[in-house]
C-alpha positions in Angstrom: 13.8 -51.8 -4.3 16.3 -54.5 -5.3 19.0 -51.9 -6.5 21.5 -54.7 -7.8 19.0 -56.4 -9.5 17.7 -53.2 -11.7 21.6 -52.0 -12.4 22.1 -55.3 -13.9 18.7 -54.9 -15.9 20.3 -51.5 -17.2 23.2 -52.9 -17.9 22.3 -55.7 -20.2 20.2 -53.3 -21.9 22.8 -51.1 -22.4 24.8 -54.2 -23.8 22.5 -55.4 -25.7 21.6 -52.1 -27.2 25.3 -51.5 -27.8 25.2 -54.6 -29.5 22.8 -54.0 -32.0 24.2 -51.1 -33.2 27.7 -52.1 -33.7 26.0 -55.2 -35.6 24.3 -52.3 -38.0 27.2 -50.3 -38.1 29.3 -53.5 -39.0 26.9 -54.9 -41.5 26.5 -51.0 -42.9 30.7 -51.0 -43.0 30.8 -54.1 -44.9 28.3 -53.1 -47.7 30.4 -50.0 -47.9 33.5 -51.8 -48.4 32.0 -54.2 -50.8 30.9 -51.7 -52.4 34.1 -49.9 -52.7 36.0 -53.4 -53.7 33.4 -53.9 -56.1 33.8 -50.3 -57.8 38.1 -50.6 -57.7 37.6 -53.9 -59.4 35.3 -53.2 -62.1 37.4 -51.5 -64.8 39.4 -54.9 -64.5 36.6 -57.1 -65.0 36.1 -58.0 -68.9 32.8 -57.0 -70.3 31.0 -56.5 -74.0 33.1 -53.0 -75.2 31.2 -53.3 -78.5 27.8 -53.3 -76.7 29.1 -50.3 -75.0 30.0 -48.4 -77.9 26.7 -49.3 -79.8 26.3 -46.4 -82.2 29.9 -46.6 -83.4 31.0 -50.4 -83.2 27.5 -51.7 -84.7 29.5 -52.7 -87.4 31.0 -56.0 -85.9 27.6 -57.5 -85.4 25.9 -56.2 -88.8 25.1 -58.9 -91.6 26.9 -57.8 -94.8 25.8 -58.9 -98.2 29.8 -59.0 -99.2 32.4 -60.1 -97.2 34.9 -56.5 -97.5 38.2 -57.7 -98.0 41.3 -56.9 -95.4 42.0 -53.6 -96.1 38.1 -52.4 -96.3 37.6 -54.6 -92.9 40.3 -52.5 -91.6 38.9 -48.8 -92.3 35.1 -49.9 -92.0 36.4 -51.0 -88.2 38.5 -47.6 -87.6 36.0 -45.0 -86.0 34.7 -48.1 -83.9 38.1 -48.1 -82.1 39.1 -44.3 -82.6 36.1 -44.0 -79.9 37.1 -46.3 -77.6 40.4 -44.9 -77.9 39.1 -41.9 -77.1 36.9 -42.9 -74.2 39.4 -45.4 -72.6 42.1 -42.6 -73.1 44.4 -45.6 -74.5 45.6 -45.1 -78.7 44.3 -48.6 -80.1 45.8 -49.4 -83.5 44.0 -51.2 -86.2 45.6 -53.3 -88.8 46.2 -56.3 -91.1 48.6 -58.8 -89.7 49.1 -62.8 -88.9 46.8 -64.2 -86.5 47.5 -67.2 -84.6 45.4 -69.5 -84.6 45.4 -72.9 -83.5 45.9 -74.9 -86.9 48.6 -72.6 -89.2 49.0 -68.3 -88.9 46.3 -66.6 -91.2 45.6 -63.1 -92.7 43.5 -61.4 -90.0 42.5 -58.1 -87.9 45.3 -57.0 -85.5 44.0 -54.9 -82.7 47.6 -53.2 -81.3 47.5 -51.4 -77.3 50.9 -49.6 -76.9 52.4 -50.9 -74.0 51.9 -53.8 -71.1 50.3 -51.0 -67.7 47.9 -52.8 -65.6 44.6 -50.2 -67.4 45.8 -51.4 -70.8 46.1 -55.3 -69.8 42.6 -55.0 -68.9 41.0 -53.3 -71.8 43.2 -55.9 -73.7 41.4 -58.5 -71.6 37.9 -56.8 -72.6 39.0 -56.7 -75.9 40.2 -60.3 -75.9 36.4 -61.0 -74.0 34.3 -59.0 -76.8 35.9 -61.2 -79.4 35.6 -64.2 -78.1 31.9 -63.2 -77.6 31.9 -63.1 -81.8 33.6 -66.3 -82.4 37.2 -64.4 -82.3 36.4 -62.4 -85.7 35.5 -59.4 -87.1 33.8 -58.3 -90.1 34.5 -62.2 -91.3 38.3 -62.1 -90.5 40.4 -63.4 -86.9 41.0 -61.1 -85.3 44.0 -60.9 -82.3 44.3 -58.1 -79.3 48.3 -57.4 -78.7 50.1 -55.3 -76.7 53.0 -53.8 -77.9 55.7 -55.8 -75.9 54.1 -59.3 -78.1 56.4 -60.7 -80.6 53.3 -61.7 -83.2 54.1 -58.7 -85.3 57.4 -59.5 -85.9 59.0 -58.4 -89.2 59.0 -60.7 -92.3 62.4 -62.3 -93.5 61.6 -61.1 -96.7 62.4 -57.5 -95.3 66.5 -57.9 -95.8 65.7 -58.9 -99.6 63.4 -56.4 -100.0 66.0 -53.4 -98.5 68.6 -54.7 -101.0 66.1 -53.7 -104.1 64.7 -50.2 -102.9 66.1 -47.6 -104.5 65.8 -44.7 -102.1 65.2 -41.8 -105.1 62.5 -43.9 -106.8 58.8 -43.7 -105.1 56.5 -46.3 -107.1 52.6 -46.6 -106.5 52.3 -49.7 -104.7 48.2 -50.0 -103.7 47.8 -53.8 -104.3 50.2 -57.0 -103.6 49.8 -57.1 -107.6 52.2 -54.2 -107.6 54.4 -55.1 -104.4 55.0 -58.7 -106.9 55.8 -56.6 -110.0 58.4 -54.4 -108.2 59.9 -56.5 -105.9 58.8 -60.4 -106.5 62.0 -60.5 -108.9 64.3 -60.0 -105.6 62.2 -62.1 -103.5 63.0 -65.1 -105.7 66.3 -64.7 -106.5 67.3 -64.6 -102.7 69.0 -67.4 -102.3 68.6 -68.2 -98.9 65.0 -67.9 -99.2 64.6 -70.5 -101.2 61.3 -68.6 -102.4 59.8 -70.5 -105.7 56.6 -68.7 -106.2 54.9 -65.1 -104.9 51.8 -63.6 -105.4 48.9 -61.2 -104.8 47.0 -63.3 -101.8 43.2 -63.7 -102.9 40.7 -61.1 -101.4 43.3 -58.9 -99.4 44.7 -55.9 -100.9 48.0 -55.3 -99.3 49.2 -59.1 -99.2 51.2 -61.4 -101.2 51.5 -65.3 -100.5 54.7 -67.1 -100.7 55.8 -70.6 -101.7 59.0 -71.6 -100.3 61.2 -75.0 -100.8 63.4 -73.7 -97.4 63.0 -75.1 -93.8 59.9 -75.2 -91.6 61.7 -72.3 -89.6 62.6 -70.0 -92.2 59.4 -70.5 -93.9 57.7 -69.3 -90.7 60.0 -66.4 -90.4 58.7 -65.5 -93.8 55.4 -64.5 -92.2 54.8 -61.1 -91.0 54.7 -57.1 -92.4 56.9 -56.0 -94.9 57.3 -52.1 -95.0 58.7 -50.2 -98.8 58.7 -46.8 -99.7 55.3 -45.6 -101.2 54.9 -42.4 -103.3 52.2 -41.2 -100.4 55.0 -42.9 -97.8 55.2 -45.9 -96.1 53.4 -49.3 -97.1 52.9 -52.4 -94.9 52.5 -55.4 -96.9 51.2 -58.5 -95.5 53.5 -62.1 -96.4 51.7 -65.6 -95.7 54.2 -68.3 -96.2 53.8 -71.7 -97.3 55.9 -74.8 -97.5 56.5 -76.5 -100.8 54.8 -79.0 -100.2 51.3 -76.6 -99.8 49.7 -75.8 -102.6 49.0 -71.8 -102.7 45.3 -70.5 -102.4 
């Protein structure tokens, strides 16, 4: 018997059985692992959250027979986003506000994440994804996802002549920009560095006024924003859209 020769059959057998199963145990290491990547990387990939949420955010894909406007928008939209607050563990806030867009800022649908973390940057990003999904809007209006550290929600100018008229012991129903103009339109106008030459309830939004102003292109845009007075049921946000004098107001 040729004992080199069968020790060097063994052998390769040996090898070559080796082989093989390292190859499987590679190949099974490597599904594992992609598997694992693939599991770490999915909360941060952006995806439908409407579609996931079917039963309580059906309302951004239902027909309605009457456009609500912004303030009926806003709490027709509210359980939608209390449950994927709840789900996602992260407080969304729902609102009126200015949207950008890309011609001039407009009355829209301001979805607000409290702070920049990496979990809330991608459910922002999911957020951002499910609109663009609808054409950016919802319920009829732009809408805009922001994270708390974003400087779109900035105050209105109007706020420092609206301060100098409250008086602190006197609580007035305001439920309408109708009643924001009759108690505090007066001030707005005769604030001189405003320049403000006409104000008044914006069509189809509750809580909004519009505002012509004669001033420069940059104080006209600081105009935009929220406007906060004191309510007789406490705090109310009033939405400002500013024009320039030359625009006529809708």
């Amino acid at each position: 018997m040729n004992i080199p020769l069968l020790a060097a059959i063994l052998a390769l057998a040996i090898s070559t059985a080796g082989a093989q199963s390292l190859e499987r145990l590679s190949v099974s290491a490597g599904g594992a692992l992609a598997k694992a990547a693939g599991e770490a990387l999915a909360p941060l990939q952006a995806r439908d959250i409407f579609r996931e949420f079917q039963d309580e955010c059906g309302i951004v894909d239902a027909k309605m027979l009457r456009l609500p406007d912004l303030t009926e928008a806003v709490e027709a939209l509210e359980p939608c986003f209390q449950k994927i607050s709840a789900d996602y563990r992260v407080p969304i806030s729902v609102r009126s506000g200015l949207v950008k867009t890309e011609a001039d800022p407009t009355a829209g649908i301001i979805l607000l994440l409290p702070d920049a973390s990496l979990e809330q940057r991608a459910l922002a990003r999911s957020l951002g994804y499910s609109l663009s999904l609808r054409s950016g809007s919802l319920l009829g209006y732009q809408a805009q996802v922001l994270l708390r550290d974003d400087s779109a929600l900035a105050a209105s100018h109007l706020q420092q002549a609206i301060d100098r008229c409250v008086q602190p012991m006197v609580l007035r129903d305001i439920d309408s920009g109708a009643d924001f103009v009759r108690y505090y339109g007066r001030c707005v106008v005769e604030e001189p560095g405003l320049k403000v030459k006409e104000i008044r309830p914006a069509q189809g939004q509750r809580l909004a006024v519009t505002v012509l102003s004669s001033a420069d292109p940059d104080t006209v845009d600081a105009l935009n924003g929220i406007v906060s007075v004191p309510g007789r049921a406490g705090e109310v946000r009033v939405l400002v859209v500013a024009y320039p004098e030359t625009i006529y107001l809708p």
